[in-house]
N, C-alpha and C positions, 0 to 999 in steps of 0.2 A: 253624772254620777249614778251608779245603783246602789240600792236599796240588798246588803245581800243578808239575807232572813236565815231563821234556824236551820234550813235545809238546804244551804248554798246556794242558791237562786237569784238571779238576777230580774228585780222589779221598780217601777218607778220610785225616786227614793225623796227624801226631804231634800226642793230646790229643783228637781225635775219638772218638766211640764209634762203635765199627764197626758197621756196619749189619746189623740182625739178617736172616736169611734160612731159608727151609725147601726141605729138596733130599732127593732120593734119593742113598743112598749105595751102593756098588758093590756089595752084599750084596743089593738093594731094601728097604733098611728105610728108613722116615722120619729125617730129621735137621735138628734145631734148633741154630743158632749159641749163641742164648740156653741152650739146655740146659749150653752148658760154663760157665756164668758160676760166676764162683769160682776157677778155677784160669787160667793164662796158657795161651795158645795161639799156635800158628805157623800161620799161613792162607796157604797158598803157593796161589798159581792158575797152571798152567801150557799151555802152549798147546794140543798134543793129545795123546791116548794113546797109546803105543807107537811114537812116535818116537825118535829118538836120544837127543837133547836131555831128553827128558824123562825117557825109561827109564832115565838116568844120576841125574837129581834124585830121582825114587822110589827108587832103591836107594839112592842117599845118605843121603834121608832116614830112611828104613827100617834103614841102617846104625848111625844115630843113633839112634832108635825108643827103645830102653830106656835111654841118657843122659839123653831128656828123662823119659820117665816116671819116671825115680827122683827125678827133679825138678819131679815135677808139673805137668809141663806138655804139652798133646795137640798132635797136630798135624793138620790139615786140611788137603788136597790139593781144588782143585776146576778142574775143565775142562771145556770143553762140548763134551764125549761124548757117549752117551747110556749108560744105565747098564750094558746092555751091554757095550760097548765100556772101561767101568771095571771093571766085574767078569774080564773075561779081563786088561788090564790088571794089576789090584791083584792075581790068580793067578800072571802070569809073572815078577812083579817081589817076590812072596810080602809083599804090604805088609802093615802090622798094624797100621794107621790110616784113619779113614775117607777115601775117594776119592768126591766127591760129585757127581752127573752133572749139567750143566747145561745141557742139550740146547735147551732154550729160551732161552739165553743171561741170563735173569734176572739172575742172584747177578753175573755179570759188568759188569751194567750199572749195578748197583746201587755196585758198586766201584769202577767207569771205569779196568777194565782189558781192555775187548773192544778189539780191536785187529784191525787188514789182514785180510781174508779171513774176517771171523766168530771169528779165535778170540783167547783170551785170552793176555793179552800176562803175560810169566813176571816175577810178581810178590808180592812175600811181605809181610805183613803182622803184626807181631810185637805180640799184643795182650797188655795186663795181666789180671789175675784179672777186672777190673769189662767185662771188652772191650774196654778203651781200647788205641787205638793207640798204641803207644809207639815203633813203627817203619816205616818203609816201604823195603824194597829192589825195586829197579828196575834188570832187569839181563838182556837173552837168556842170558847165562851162565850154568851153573848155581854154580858155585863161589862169588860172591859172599852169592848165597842162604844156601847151606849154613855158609859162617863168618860171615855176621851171625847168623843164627840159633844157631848154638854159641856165640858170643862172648855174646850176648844171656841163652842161660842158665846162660853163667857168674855170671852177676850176681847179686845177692843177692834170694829171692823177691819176688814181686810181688804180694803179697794171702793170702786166708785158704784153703789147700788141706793135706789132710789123704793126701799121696799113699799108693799100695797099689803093690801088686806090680808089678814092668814090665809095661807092656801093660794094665796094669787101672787106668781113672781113678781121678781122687781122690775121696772119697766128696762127696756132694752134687754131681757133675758130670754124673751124667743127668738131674738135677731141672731143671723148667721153669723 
């Protein structure tokens, strides 16, 4: 099933399995979508780095940062920067979640969230422990992002996660 949004568009929708993907994260380390499987994740794609708009969603989310982790669940930021441009980034907004560069627009096409000008249209993806989509918010705003995604980990878990200390995944969440 898709997901088809205000501009007819076909993307992963509630009950899809999110599409897996491999990226550099703002650190340059390798990162696998499938690596989180097991715990729930918040995959927020936003348009560019150090924007307005955005540098407000990074610190929100980052504000949030250890609400989810005591709840097991990561969050993933991804833009098509390039890694660069995420590593200064994820330093002035001091994020402590991976920011994944998608300079190639890949991961955005694979989502059908690329959007006007090359860049990716600000959109959050609220997936279960297995990856499944259980939500899609759609929104230039950041504010609707940030309370579906609190509301969402009000909710009572969603699969088998073994969470650790803020900031530190659940165990089995680096495994392939």
């Amino acid at each position: 099933m898709k997901y088809r949004g205000r501009v007819d568009r076909d993307m992963p929708a509630p009950g899809d399995t999110a599409p897996d993907f491999e990226g550099v994260d703002a650190s340059g380390r390798p990162f696998r979508l499938a690596s989180l499987r097991g715990a729930p994740v918040i995959l927020y794609f936003y348009p560019k780095a150090n924007t307005p708009g955005c540098t407000t969603e990074a610190r929100e989310f980052t504000q949030h940062h250890a609400e989810f982790a005591r709840r097991g669940i990561h969050l993933v930021g991804v833009s098509v920067d390039s890694v660069e441009a995420q590593s200064a980034f994820a330093a002035k907004c001091a994020v402590p979640f991976p920011l994944i560069a998608d300079a190639d627009r890949s991961i955005a096409r694979r989502y059908e969230v690329l959007g006007t000008f090359g860049l990716a249209r600000r959109t959050t993806f609220l997936l279960d422990a297995e990856l499944r989509v259980e939500k899609v918010v759609e929104s230039m705003r950041v504010g609707p992002h940030i309370a579906a995604a609190r509301a969402w980990a009000d909710q009572p878990p969603r699969g088998p996660t073994t969470p650790g200390p803020a900031g530190v995944p659940p165990t089995g969440a680096g495994e392939p």
